[in-house]
C-alpha atoms as a printed R data frame, in Angstrom:
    type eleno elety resid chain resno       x       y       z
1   ATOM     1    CA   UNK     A     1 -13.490 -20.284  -4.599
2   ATOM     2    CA   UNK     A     2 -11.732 -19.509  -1.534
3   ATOM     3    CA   UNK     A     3 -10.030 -22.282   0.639
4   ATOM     4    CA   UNK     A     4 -10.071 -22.851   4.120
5   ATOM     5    CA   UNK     A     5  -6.463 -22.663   4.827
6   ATOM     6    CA   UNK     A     6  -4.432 -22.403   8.113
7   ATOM     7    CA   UNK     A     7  -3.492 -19.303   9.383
8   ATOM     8    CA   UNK     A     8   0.310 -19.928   8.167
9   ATOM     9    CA   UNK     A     9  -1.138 -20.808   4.624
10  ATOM    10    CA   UNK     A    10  -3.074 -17.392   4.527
11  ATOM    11    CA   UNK     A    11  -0.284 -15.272   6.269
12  ATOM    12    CA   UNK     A    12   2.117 -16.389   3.441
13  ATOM    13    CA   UNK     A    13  -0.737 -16.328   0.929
14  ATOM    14    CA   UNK     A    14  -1.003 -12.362   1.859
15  ATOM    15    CA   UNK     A    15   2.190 -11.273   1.911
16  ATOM    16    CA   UNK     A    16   2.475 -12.309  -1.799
17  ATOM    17    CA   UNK     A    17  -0.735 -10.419  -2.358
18  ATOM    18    CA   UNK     A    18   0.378  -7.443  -0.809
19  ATOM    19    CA   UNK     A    19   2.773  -7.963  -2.694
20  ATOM    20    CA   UNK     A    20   1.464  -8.064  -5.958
21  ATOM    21    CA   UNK     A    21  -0.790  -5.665  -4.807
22  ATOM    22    CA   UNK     A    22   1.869  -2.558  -3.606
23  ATOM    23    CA   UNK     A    23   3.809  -2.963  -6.957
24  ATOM    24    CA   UNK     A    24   0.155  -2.459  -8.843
25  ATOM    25    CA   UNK     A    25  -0.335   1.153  -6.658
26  ATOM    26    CA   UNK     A    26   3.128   2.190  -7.184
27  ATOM    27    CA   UNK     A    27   2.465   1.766 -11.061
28  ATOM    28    CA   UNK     A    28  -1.163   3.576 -10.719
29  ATOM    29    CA   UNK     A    29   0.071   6.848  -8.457
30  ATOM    30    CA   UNK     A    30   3.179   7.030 -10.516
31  ATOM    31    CA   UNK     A    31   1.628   7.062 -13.869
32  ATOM    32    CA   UNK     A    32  -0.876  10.035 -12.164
33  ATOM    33    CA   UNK     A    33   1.510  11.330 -10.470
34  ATOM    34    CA   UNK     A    34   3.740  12.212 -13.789
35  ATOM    35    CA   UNK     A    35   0.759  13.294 -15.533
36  ATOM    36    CA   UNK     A    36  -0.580  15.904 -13.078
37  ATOM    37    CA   UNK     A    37  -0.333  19.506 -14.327
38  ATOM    38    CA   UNK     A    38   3.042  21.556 -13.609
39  ATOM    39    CA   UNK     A    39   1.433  23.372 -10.928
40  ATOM    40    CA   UNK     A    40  -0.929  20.708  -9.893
41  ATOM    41    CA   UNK     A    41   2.736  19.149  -9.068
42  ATOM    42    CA   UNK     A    42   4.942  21.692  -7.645
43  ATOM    43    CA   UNK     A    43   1.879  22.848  -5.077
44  ATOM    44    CA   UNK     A    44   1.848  19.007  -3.517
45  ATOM    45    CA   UNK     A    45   5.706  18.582  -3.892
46  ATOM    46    CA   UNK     A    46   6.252  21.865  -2.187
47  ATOM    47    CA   UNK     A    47   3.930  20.627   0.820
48  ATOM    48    CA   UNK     A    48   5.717  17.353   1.275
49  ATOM    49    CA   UNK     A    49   9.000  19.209   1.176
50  ATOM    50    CA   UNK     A    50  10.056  17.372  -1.752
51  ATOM    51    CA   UNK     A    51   9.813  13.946  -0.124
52  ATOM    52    CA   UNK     A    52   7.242  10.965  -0.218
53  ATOM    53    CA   UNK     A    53   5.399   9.944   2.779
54  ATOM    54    CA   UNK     A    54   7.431   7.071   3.056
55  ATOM    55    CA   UNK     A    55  10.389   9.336   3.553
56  ATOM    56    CA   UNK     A    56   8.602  11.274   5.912
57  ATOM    57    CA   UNK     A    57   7.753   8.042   7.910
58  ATOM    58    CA   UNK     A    58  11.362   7.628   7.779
59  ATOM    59    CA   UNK     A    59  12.172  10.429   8.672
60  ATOM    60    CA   UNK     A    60  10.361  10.018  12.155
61  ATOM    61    CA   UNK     A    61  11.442   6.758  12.892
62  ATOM    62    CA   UNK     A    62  15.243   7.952  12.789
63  ATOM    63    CA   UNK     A    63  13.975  10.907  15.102
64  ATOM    64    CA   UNK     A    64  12.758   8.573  17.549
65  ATOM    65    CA   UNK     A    65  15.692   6.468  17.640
66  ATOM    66    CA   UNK     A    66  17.938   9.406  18.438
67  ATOM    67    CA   UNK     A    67  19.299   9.562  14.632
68  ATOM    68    CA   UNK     A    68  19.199  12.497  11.939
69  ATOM    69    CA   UNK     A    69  19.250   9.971   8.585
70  ATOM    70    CA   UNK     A    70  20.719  11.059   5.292
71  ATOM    71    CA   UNK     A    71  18.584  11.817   2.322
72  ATOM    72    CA   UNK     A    72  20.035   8.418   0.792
73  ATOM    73    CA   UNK     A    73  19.495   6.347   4.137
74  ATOM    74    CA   UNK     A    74  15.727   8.405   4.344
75  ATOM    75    CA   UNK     A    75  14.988   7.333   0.489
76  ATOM    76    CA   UNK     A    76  16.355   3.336   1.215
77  ATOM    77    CA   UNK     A    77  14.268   3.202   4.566
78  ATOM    78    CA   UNK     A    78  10.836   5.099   2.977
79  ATOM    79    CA   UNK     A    79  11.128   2.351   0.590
80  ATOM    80    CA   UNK     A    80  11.415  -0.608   3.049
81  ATOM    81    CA   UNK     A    81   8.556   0.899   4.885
82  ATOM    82    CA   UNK     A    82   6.352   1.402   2.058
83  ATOM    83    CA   UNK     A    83   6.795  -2.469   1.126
84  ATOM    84    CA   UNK     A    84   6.556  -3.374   4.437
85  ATOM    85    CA   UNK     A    85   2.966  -1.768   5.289
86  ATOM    86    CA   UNK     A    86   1.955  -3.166   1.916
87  ATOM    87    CA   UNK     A    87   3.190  -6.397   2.284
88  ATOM    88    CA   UNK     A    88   1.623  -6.400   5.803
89  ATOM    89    CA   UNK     A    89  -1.115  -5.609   4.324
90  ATOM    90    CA   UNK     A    90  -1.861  -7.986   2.257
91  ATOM    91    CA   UNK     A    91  -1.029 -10.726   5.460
92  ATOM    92    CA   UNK     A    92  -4.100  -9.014   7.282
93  ATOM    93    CA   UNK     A    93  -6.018  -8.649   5.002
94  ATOM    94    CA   UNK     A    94  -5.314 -12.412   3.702
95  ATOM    95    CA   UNK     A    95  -5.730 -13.724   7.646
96  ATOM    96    CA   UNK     A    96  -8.953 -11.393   8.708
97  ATOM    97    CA   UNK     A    97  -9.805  -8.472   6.745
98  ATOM    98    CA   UNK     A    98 -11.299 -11.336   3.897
99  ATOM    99    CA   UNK     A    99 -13.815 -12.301   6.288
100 ATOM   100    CA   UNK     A   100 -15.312  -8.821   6.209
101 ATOM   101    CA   UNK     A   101 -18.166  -9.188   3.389
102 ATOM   102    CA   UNK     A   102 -17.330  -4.865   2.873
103 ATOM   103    CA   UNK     A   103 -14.054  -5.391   2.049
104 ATOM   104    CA   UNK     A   104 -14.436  -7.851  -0.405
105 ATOM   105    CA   UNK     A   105 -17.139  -5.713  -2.011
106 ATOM   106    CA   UNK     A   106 -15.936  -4.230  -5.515
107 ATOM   107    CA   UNK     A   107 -13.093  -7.771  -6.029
108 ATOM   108    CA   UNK     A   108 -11.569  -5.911  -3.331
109 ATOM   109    CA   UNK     A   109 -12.046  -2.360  -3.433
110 ATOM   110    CA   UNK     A   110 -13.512  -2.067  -0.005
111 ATOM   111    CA   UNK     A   111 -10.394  -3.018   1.411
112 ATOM   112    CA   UNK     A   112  -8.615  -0.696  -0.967
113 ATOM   113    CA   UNK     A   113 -10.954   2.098   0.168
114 ATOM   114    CA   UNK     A   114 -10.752   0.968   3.693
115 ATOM   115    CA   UNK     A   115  -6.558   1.109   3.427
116 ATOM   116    CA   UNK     A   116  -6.432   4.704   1.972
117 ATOM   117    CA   UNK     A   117  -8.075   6.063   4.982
118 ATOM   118    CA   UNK     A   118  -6.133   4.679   7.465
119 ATOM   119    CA   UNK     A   119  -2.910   5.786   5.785
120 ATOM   120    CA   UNK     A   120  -3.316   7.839   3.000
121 ATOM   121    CA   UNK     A   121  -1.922  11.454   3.785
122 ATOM   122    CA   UNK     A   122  -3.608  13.781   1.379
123 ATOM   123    CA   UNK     A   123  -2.724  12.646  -1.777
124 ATOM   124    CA   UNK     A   124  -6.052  12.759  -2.539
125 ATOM   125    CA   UNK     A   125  -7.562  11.237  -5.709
126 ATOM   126    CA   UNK     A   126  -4.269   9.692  -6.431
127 ATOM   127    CA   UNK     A   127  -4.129   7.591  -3.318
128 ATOM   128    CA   UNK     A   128  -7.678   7.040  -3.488
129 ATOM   129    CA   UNK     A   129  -7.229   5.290  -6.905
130 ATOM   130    CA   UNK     A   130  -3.707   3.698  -5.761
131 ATOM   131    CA   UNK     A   131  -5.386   1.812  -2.725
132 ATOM   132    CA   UNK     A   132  -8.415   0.691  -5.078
133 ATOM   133    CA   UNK     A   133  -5.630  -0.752  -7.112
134 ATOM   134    CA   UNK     A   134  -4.319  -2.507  -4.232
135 ATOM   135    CA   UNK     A   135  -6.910  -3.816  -2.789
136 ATOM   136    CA   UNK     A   136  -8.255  -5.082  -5.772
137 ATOM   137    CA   UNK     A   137  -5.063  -6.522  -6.952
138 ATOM   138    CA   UNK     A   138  -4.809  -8.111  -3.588
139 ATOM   139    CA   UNK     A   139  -8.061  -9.937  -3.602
140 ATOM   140    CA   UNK     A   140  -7.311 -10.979  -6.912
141 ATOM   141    CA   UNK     A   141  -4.352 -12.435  -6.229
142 ATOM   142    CA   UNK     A   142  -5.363 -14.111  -3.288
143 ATOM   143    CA   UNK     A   143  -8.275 -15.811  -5.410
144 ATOM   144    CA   UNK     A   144  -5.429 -16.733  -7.901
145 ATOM   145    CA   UNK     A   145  -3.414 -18.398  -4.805
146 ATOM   146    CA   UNK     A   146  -6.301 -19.778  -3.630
147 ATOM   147    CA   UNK     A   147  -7.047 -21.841  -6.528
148 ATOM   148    CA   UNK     A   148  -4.035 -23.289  -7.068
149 ATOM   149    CA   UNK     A   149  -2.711 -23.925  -2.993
């Protein structure tokens, strides 16, 4: 049962859930990820030029700020961006996106679905699977939190 909570309540409810819920995709796309074929692998590795998107995110952000970034300073700020959308995530979805009956559809997987197309870039499958993850970790987390606070 979900309670009516303050928007505080469900902003800090969300960013656990996103959470929760970006750890749970990281462990779905890695196991695919390292169980693609050798081909399968090098084709998409060659087209992100060896980095994730995260690091290509990065990447921009430290061209727009005037600032070529080191592979170690791209890796460390991919990182913080990919918990970052996740985490942010999981506060909209916690604050609005759960009043959506189509996200909620599947424990969640509508929102998943609805997350890899607004920023999945072309992992495909993968991502698509990932973001299912997510969003249904996210819901279910957010029931969990909303049983107990």
């Amino acid at each position: 049962m979900r309670r009516k909570n303050g928007v505080a309540s469900n902003a800090l409810k969300g960013a656990v859930a996103g959470a929760v819920a970006t750890w749970v995709l990281d462990l779905v796309t890695t196991h695919m990820y390292q169980r693609e074929g050798g081909q399968e692998r090098e084709r998409e590795d060659r087209a992100r030029a060896g980095r994730s998107a995260y690091e290509s995110a990065a990447e921009r952000l430290g061209q727009l700020l005037g600032r070529e970034l080191s592979k170690e300073e791209r890796r460390r700020l991919g990182v913080v961006i990919h918990w970052l959308l996740g985490i942010g995530a999981g506060v909209a979805y916690a604050v609005h996106g759960r009043n959506v009956p189509a996200f909620r559809r599947a424990g969640g997987g509508g929102f998943g679905t609805a997350f890899w197309a607004a920023v999945d870039e072309g992992m495909g499958a993968r991502g698509l699977a990932g973001h299912l993850a997510y969003g249904v970790a996210a819901e279910q987390t957010l029931r969990v939190l909303d049983a107990v606070a």
